[in-house]
TIVEX-465604 format. One record per residue (C-alpha): residue number from 1; residue in one letter; z, x, y. Coordinates in nm, 2 decimals. Layout:
! TIVEX-465604
BAGU   n res     up   east  north
BAGU NUM   A      Z      X      Y
...
//
This chain:
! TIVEX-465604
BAGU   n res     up   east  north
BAGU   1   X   5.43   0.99   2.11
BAGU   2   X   5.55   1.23   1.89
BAGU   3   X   5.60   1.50   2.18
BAGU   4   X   5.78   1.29   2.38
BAGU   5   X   6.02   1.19   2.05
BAGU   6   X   6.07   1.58   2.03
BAGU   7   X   6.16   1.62   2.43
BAGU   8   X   6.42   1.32   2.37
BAGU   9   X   6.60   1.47   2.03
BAGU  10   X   6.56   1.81   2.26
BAGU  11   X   6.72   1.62   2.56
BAGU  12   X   6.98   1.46   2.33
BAGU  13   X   7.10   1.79   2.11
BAGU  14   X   7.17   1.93   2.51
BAGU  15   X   7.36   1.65   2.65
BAGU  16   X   7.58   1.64   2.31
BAGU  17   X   7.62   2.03   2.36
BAGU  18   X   7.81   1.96   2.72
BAGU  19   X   7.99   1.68   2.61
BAGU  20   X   8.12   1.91   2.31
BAGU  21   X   8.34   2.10   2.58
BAGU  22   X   8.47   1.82   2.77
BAGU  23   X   8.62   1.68   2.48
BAGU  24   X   9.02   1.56   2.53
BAGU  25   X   9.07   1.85   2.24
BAGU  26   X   8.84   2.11   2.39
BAGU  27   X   9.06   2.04   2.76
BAGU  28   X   9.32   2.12   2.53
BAGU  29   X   9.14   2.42   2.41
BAGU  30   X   9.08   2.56   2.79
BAGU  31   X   9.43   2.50   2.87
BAGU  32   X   9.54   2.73   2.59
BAGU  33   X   9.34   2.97   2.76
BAGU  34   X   9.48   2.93   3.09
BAGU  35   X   9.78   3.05   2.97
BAGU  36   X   9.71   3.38   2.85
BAGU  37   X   9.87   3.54   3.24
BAGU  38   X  10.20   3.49   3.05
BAGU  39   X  10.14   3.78   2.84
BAGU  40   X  10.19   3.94   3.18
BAGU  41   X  10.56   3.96   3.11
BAGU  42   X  10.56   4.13   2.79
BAGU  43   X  10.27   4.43   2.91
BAGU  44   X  10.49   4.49   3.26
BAGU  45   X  10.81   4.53   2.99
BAGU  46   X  10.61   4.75   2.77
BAGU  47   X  10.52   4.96   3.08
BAGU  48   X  10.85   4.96   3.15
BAGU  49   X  10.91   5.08   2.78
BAGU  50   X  10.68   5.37   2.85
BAGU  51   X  10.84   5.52   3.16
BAGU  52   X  11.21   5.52   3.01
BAGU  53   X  11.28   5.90   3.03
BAGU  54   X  11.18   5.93   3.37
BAGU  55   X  11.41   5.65   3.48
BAGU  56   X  11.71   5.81   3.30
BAGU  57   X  11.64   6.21   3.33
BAGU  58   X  11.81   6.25   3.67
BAGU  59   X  12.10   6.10   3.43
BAGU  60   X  12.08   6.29   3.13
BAGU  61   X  12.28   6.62   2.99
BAGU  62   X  12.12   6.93   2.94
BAGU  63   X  12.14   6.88   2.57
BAGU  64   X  12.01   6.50   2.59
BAGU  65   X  11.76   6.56   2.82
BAGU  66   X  11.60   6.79   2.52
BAGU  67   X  11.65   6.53   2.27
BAGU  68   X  11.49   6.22   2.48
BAGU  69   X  11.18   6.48   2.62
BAGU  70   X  11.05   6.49   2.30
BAGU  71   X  11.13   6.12   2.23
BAGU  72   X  10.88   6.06   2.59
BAGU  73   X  10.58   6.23   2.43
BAGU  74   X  10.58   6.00   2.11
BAGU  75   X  10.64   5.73   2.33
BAGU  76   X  10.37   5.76   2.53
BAGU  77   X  10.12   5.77   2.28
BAGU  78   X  10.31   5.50   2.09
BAGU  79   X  10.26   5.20   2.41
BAGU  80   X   9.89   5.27   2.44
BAGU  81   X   9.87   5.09   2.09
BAGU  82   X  10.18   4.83   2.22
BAGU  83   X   9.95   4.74   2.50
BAGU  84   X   9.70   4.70   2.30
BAGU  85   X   9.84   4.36   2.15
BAGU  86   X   9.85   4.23   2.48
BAGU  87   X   9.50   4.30   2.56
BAGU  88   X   9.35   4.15   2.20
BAGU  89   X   9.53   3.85   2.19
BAGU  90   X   9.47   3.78   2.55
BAGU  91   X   9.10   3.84   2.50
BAGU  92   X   9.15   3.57   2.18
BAGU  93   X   9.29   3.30   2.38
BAGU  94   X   8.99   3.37   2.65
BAGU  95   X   8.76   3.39   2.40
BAGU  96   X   8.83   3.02   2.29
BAGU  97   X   8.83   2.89   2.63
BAGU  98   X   8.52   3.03   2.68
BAGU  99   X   8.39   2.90   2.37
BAGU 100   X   8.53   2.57   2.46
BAGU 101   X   8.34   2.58   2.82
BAGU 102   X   8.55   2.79   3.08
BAGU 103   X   8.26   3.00   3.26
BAGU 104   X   8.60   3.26   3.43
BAGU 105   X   8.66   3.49   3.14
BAGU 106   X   8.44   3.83   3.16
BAGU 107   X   8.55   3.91   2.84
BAGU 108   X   8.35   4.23   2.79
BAGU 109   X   8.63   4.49   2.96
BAGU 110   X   8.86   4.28   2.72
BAGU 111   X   8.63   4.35   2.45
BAGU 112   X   8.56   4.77   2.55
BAGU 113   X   8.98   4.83   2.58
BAGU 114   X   9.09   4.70   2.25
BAGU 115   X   8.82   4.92   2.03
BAGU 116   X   8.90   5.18   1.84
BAGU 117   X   9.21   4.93   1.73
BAGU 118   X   9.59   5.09   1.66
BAGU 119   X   9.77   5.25   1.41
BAGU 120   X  10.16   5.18   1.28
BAGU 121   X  10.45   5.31   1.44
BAGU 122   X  10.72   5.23   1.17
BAGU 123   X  11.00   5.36   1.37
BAGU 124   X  10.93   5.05   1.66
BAGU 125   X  10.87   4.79   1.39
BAGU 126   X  10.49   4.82   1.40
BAGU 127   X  10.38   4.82   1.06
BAGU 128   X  10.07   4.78   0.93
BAGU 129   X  10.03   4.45   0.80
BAGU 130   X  10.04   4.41   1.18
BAGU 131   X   9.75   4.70   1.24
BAGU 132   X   9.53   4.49   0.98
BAGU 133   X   9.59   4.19   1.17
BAGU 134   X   9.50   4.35   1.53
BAGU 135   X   9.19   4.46   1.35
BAGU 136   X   9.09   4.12   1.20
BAGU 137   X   9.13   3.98   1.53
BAGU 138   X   8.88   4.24   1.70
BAGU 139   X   8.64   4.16   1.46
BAGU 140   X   8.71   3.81   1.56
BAGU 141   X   8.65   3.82   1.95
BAGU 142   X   8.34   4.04   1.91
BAGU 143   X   8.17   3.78   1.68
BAGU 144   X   8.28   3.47   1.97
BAGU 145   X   8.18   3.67   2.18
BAGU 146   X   7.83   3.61   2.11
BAGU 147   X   7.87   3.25   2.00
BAGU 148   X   7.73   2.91   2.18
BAGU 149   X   7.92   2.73   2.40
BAGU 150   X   8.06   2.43   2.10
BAGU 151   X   8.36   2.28   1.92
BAGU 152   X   8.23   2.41   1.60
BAGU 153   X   8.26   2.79   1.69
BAGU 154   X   8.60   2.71   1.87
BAGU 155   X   8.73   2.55   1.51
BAGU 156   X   8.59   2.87   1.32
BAGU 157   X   8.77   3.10   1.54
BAGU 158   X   9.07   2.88   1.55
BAGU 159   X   9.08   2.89   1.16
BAGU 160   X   9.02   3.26   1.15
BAGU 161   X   9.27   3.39   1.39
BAGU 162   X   9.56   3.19   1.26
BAGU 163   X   9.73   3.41   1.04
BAGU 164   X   9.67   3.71   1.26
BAGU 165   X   9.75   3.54   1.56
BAGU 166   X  10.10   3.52   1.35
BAGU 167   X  10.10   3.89   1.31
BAGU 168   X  10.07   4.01   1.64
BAGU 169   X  10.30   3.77   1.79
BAGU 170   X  10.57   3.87   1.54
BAGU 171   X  10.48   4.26   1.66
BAGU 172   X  10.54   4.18   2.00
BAGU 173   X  10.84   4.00   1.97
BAGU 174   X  10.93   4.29   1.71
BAGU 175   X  10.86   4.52   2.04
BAGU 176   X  11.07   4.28   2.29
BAGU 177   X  11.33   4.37   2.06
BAGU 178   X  11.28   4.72   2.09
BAGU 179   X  11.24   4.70   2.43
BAGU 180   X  11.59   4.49   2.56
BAGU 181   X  11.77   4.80   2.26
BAGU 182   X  11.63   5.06   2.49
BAGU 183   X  11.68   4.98   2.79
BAGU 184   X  12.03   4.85   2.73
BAGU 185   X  12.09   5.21   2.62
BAGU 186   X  11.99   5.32   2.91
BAGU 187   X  12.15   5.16   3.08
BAGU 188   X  12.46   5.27   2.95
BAGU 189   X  12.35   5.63   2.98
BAGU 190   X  12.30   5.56   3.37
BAGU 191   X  12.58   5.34   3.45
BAGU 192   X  12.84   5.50   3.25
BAGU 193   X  12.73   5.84   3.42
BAGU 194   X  12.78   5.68   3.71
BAGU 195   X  13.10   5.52   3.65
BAGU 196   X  13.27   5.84   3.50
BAGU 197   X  13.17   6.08   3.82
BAGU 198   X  13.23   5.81   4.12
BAGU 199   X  13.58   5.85   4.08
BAGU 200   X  13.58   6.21   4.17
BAGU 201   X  13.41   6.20   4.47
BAGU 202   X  13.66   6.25   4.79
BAGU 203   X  13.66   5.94   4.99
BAGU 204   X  13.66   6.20   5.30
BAGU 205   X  13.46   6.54   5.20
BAGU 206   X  13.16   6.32   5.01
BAGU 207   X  13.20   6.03   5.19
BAGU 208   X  12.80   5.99   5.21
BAGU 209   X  12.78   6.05   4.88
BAGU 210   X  13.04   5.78   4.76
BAGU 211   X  12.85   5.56   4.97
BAGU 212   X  12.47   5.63   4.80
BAGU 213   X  12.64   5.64   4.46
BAGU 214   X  12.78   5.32   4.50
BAGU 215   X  12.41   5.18   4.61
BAGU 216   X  12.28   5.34   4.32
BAGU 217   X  12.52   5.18   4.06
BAGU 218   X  12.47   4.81   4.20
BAGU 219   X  12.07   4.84   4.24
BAGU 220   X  12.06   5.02   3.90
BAGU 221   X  12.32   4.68   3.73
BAGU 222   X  12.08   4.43   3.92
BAGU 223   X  11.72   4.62   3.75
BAGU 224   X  11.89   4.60   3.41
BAGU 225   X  12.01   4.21   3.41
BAGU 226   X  11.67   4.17   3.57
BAGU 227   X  11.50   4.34   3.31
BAGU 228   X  11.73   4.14   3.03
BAGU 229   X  11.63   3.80   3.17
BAGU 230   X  11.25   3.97   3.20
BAGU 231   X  11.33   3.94   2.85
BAGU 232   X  11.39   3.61   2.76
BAGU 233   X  11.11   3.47   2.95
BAGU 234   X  10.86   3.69   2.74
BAGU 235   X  11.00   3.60   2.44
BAGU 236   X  11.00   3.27   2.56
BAGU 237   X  10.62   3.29   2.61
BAGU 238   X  10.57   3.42   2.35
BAGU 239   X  10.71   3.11   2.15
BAGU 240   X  10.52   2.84   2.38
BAGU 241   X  10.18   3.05   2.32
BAGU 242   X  10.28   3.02   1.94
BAGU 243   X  10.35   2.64   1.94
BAGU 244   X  10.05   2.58   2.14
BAGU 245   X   9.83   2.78   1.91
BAGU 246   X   9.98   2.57   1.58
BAGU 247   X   9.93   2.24   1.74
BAGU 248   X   9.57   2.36   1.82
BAGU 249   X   9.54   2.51   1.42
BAGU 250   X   9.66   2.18   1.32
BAGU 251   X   9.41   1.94   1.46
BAGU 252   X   9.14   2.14   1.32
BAGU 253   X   8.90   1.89   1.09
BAGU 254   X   8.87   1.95   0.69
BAGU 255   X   8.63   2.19   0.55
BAGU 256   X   8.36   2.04   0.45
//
């Protein structure tokens, strides 16, 4: 009798395991998690971000070239750390839905890409309350990670992340910022290069050369309202993920 009370509770603690994760708020959890692609928007503008001088050297004086050659090579270092954010808090939000009983996250890429963490870049806006909060938020995913599949580990993690979760959004919205000043500097470097040396062409001598300049200005207009309104939808994103994450934080039960 007493074994077969001990295969019961056994039985029991299993079946109240699975029913953790299909919970309305665990659902809610999962569906968090399933919207971690729209971070996609702000890594393709950060890429975009890292490959600015080769976009506008063809455009650039002798003397500006100089100046914005240098600028590359900080850069470039500077946007492995900026995609960074994207990776960690991707890997957070797929970290809960996994903890909250979605089997498709691999995490352990996630996990491999975002060690060795990031440092400041004052000059972009990333300071380093923000590093410390990247960092906090490693240390987080590698522990849930490793955690069962249950509401309790989701509401630890949930708890945790919080405040850095604040950080690194504020960082990447810091970025956006940084982003939209760039390129719209660019693209007055490009367009007004354009605009200054189409009117010397001759209609008849460069005639072929009127014609690809003029393709040139209208594609170039069209990639730099596209990459404005690229823009708004990452920051956009950025705020549903934040609401989202709040309304998550907010149902969490008292400490005991």
């Amino acid at each position: 009798m007493k074994l077969s009370r001990l295969f019961f509770i056994l039985g029991l603690l299993a079946i109240l395991t699975g029913c953790a994760s299909s919970t309305p708020r665990m659902a809610e959890v999962r569906a968090f998690a399933a919207d971690s692609p729209k971070l996609g928007a702000y890594h393709e503008l950060t890429e975009r971000y890292r490959y600015t001088y080769q976009r506008e050297q063809p455009f650039l004086s002798p003397a500006a070239n100089a100046s914005e050659q240098q600028l590359d090579a900080r850069r470039q270092q500077a946007c492995d750390d900026f995609a960074k954010l994207h990776t960690g808090l991707q890997a957070y939000m797929q970290t809960l839905g996994k903890l909250a009983g979605d089997s498709q996250y691999d995490l352990e890429d996630q996990v491999k890409n975002i060690g060795g963490g990031i440092k400041a870049w004052p000059d972009s806006g990333l300071e380093d309350r923000h590093v410390n909060a990247f960092a906090g938020l490693t240390r987080l995913i590698a522990r849930g990670v490793t955690r069962p599949l249950q509401e309790q580990a989701v509401n630890d993690i949930l708890r945790e992340g919080n405040q850095p979760v604040q950080e690194l959004l504020d960082a990447m919205r810091t970025l956006l910022r940084l982003y939209d000043k760039t390129s719209d500097n660019e693209a007055r470097t490009v367009l007004g290069m354009l605009e200054t040396e189409i009117p010397y062409l001759d209609p008849q001598r460069d005639r072929l050369l009127l014609a690809l300049s003029r393709v040139q200005q209208q594609e170039k207009s069209k990639e730099y309202r596209l990459a404005g309104l690229r823009t708004t939808l990452a920051r956009k994103n950025l705020d549903a993920i934040e609401q989202k994450h709040r309304a998550l934080v907010a149902q969490l039960p008292p400490q005991p």
